[in-house]
C-alpha positions, -999 to 999 in steps of 0.1 A, spaced: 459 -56 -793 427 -66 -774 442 -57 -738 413 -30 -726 383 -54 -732 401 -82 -714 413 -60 -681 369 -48 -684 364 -81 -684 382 -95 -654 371 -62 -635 331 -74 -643 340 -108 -631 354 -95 -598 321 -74 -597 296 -98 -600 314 -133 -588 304 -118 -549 341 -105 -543 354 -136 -542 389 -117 -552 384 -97 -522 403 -111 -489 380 -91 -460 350 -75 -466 329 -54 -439 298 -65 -432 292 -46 -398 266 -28 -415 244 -51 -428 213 -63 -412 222 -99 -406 256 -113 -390 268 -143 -367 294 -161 -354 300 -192 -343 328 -205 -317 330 -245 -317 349 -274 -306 357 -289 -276 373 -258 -260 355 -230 -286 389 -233 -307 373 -224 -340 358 -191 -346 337 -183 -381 330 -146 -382 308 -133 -409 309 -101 -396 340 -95 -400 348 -124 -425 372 -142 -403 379 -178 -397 402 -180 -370 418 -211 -351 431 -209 -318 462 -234 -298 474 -243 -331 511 -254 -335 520 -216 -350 499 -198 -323 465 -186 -328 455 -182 -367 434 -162 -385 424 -163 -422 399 -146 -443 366 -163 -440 350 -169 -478 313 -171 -480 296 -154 -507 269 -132 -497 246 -159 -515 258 -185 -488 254 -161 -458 218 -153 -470 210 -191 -471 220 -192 -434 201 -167 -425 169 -183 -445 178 -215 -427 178 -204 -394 144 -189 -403 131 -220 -414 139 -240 -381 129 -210 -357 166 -206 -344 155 -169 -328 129 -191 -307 155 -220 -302 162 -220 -261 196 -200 -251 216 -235 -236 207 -268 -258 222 -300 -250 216 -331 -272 218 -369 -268 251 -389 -260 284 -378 -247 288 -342 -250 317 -340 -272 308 -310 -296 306 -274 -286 291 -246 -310 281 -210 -294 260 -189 -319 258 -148 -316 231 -141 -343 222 -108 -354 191 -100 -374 185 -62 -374 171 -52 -342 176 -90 -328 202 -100 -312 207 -143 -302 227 -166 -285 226 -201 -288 250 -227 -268 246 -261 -283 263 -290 -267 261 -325 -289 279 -354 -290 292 -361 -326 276 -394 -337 296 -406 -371 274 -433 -381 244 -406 -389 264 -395 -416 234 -397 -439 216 -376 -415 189 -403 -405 190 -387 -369 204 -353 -372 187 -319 -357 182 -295 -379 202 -273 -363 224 -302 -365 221 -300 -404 227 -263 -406 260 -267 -385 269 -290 -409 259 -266 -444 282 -240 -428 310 -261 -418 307 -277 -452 314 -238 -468 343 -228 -446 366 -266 -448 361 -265 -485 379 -239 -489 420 -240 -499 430 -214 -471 413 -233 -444 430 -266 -457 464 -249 -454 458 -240 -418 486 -254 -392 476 -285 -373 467 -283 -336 484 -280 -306 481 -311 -280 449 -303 -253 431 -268 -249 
């Protein structure tokens, strides 16, 4: 019977598929961490730190699930936020329109510590991203990574206002 190789085998997978099998990992010791709150009233909270997605006022109460973001994805943001200068990105950001979208970002790059508020109005038709920020765009890449998931598509719906 060919049991041993096939139990080595599922153990390498675990190893080198970045945890994924793994429901919380702590990353309070690596250089580079951040959060982000967002929505209207800051009901969403992504956490890499301490890998947590959490939703507050839902209909159950407030909600936390295990956030899941390879270390691959966490180390694009943090290239991304490179690229567009986020640590030299002003501390309170408001963009066109009818502010309708809220996003706080605590960043931590060794030593550096940021906080970004970013106030937007969400403007459906650039879809396509004729007339997105780029910190528009990176929003979007993370956002994209955490709603793909099944656990966040099994979270309860809201509760009515904030």
């Amino acid at each position: 019977m060919k049991v041993f190789p096939f139990k080595i085998s599922l153990i390498l997978i675990a190893i080198f598929s970045g945890c994924a099998f793994v429901k919380t990992r702590d990353r309070s010791q690596k250089a580079f961490n951040f959060s982000i709150s967002y929505g209207t009233c800051h009901t969403q909270i992504i956490n890499t730190e301490d890998m947590t997605f959490t939703r507050k006022a839902t209909i159950k109460g407030d909600v936390t699930i295990p956030l899941i973001m390879s270390e691959a994805q966490i180390d694009s943001v943090c290239k991304i936020m490179d690229k567009i200068n986020f640590y030299s990105l002003k501390p309170e950001i408001r963009g066109d329109g009818i502010p309708d979208a809220h996003y706080t970002f605590h960043v931590k790059n060794g030593s550096v510590e940021k906080i970004v508020k970013y106030v937007t109005a969400v403007n459906y038709k650039d879809i396509n991203n004729e007339n997105k920020t780029e910190l528009d765009i990176l929003i979007d890449y993370i956002l994209n990574i955490v709603i793909s998931t099944q656990k966040y598509k099994q979270l309860p719906g809201w509760n009515s206002g904030c």
